[in-house]
N, C-alpha and C positions, 0 to 999 in steps of 0.2 A: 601634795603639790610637787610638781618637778620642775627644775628649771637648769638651763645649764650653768655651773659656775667658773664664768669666762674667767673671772679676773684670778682665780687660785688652782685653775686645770692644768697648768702648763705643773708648777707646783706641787698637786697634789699628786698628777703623776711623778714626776719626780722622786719624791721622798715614796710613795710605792715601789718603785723599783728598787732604791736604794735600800730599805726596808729587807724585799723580798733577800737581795742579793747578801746583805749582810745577816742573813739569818742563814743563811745556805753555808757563808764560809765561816762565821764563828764561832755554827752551833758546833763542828766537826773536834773531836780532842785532836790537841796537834802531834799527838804522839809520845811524844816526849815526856761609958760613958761619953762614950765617946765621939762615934762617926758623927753626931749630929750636931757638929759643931766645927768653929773653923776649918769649914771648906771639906773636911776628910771623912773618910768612908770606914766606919767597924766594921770587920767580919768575926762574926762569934760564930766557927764553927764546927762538926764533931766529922771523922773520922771513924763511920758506922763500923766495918769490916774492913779487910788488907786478905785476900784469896793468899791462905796458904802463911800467913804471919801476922803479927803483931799492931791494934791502932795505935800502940805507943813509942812514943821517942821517935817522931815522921815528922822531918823536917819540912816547912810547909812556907814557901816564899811568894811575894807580890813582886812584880818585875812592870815598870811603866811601857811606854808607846818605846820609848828608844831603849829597852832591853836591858833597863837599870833597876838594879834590885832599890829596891824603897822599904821591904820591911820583909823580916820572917821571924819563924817562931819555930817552938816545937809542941806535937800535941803529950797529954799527959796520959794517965794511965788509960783513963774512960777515952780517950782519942782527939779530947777536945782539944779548941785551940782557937787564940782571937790575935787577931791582925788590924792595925790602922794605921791610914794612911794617905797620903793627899795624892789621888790619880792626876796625871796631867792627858787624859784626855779619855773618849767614851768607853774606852774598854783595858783591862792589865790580864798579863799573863800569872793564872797563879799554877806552882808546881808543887808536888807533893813528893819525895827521896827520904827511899828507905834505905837498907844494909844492901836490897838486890833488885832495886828499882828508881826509875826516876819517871814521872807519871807528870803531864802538864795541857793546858788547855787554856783558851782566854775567854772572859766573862765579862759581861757590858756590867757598868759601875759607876754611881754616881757621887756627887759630893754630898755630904750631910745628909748623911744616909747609917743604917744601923743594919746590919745584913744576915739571915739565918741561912747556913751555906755547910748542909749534910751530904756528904757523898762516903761510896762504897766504893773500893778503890779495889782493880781485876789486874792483876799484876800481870801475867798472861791471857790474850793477847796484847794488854796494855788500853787500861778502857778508863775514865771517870763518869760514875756514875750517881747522879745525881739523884737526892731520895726528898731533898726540900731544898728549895732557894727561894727567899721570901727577902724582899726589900721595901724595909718601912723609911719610907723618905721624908725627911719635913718639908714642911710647906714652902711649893714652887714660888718666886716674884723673881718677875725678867721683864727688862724694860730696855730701852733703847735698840738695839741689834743683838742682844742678848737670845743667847740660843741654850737649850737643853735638851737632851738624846738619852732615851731607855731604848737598848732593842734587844729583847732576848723572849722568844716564847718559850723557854724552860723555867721564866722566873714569875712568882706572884708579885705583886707591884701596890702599895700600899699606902696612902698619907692621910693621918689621924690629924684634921686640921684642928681640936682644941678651940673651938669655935673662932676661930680664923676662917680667910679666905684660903681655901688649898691650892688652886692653881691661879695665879694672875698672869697676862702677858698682856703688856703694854707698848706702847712705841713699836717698833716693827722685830718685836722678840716674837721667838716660834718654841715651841714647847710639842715634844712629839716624844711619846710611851708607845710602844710595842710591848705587849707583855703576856701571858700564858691568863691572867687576871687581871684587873687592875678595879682598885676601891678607893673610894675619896668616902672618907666619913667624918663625922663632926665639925663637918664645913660650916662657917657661917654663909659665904657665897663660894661654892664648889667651883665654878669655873667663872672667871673676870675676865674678860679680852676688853682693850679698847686701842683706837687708832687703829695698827696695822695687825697688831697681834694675832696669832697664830696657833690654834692649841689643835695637835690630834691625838686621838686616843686609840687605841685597836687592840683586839686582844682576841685569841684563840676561841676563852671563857667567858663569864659575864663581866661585863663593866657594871660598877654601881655606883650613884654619886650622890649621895645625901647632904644634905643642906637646909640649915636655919630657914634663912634666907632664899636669893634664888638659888636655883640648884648651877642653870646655867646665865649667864650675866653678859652680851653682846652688845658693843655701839660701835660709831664711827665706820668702818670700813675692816673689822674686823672678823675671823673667822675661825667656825669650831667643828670640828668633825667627829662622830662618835661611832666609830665603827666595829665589823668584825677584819677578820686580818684573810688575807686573801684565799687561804685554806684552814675554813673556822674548823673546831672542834665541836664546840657545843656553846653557841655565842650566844648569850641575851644581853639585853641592856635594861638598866632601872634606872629611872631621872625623879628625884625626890626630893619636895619643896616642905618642910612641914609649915612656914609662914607667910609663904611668897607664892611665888612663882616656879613650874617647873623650867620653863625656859623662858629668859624678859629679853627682847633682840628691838634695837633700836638703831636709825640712820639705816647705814647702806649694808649693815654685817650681816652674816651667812651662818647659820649654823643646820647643819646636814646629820642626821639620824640615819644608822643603814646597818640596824642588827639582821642577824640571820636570823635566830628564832623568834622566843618573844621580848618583847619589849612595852616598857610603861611609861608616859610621861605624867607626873601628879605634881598639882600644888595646891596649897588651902585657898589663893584665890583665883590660879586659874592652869591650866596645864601648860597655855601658853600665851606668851603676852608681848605681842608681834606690832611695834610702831615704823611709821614712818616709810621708807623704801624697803627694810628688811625681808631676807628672805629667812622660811624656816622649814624643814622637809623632815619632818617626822616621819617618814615611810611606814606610813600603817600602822604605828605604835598604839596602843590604848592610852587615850586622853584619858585625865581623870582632875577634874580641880570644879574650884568655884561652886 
């Protein structure tokens, strides 16, 4: 089914561009028990190699949006090294200074978040390079004008919802992950929008989104988009209900399907479960339920 979607085109382009454009200038180095919980961000991470020196004793700082150091550390012998912190906004500068370098770059980062963050660090011609970044986030709820922002295609993207909902947005909250991956697992209901709410997903790799319950959950005039990102990799999507429904859309909500490769929608009673004015665009996907 295609349809055009008037009421979130202006929007959806939008946050596409802004997307594209901030993946263009963040990804660039510039040169130069914790996270999940009140509001701040763990980074547990190691210091593979140092071209020509030492992973140990690399002083290793988080710097916010206004160029305020907030937390550092030093790594140990093995190169490791954990930092936490309350970001005040989508993205901090972290730098790494050694005895004959100062090596720095910024990383989108969220709150209540637990972060695997391995880089090999090129002291000439001055590079960070990244070998894992893995962000296990807890579970998203946004409600009123409440907004949330992941943009990085170098990062895997992760929320074990513990048989919770993992993603809710309600009231006129927007919820948007750009990520290299991204996986929702041990969802009771993977994704909840209702009223205005806002959720998009996109990623290079596959999305996957398992769920109890529904997998995806739409009412009122709400809207969910599960996309590849404008220049995929190797994009599939998998939509997984073990009890419900892979997708249940109710009232006037929208939820749009647009992988590159393959893609699944499954639930034990139906693939999808479409009331009312709803619209729902699987694009091709394999149905599978009921």
């Amino acid at each position: 089914m295609v349809k055009l979607l008037n009421r979130h085109s202006f929007l959806l382009i939008f946050l596409a561009i802004i997307s594209f454009m901030s993946y263009g200038f963040w990804g660039c180095d510039s040169g130069g028990g914790g996270g999940s919980g009140n509001n701040k961000t763990r980074i547990n991470g190691t210091v593979l190699e140092v071209t020509g020196g030492s992973v140990s004793d690399i002083k290793v700082t988080i710097f916010n949006s206004n160029d305020k150091k907030i937390d550092s550390t030093k790594t140990n012998q093995l190169g490791q090294f954990t930092l936490r912190f309350k970001p005040n906004s989508d993205t901090v500068k972290i730098q790494f200074e050694g005895s004959n370098f100062t090596l720095s770059r910024f990383i989108a980062v969220t709150r209540d978040s637990d972060v695997i963050f391995n880089v090999a660090l090129v002291v000439s011609p001055g590079d960070i390079i990244i070998n894992d970044w893995t962000v296990f986030q807890n579970r998203i709820r946004k409600d009123g004008s409440d907004e949330f922002n992941f943009d990085s295609l170098e990062a895997d993207f992760e929320i074990d919802g513990n048989g919770n909902t993992c993603i809710r947005a309600h009231g006129d909250s927007l919820v948007q992950i750009t990520a290299r991956s991204i996986t929702l697992s041990d969802c009771n209901i993977g994704i909840d929008t209702q009223s205005s709410g806002f959720v998009m997903l996109e990623s290079d790799l596959d999305i996957t989104i398992s769920a109890t319950k529904d997998a995806i959950k739409t009412s009122n005039d709400s809207f969910v988009r599960i996309t590849q990102t404008v220049t995929p990799v190797d994009n599939n999507i998998f939509i997984t209900s073990l009890k419900e429904h892979g997708i249940k859309a109710s009232g006037s909500s929208e939820v749009d399907i647009n992988p590159q490769n393959a893609c699944s929608i499954s639930g034990a009673k139906s693939a999808i479960d479409q009331k009312d004015s709803s619209v729902v665009d699987p694009d091709g996907c394999t149905l599978i339920g009921g």
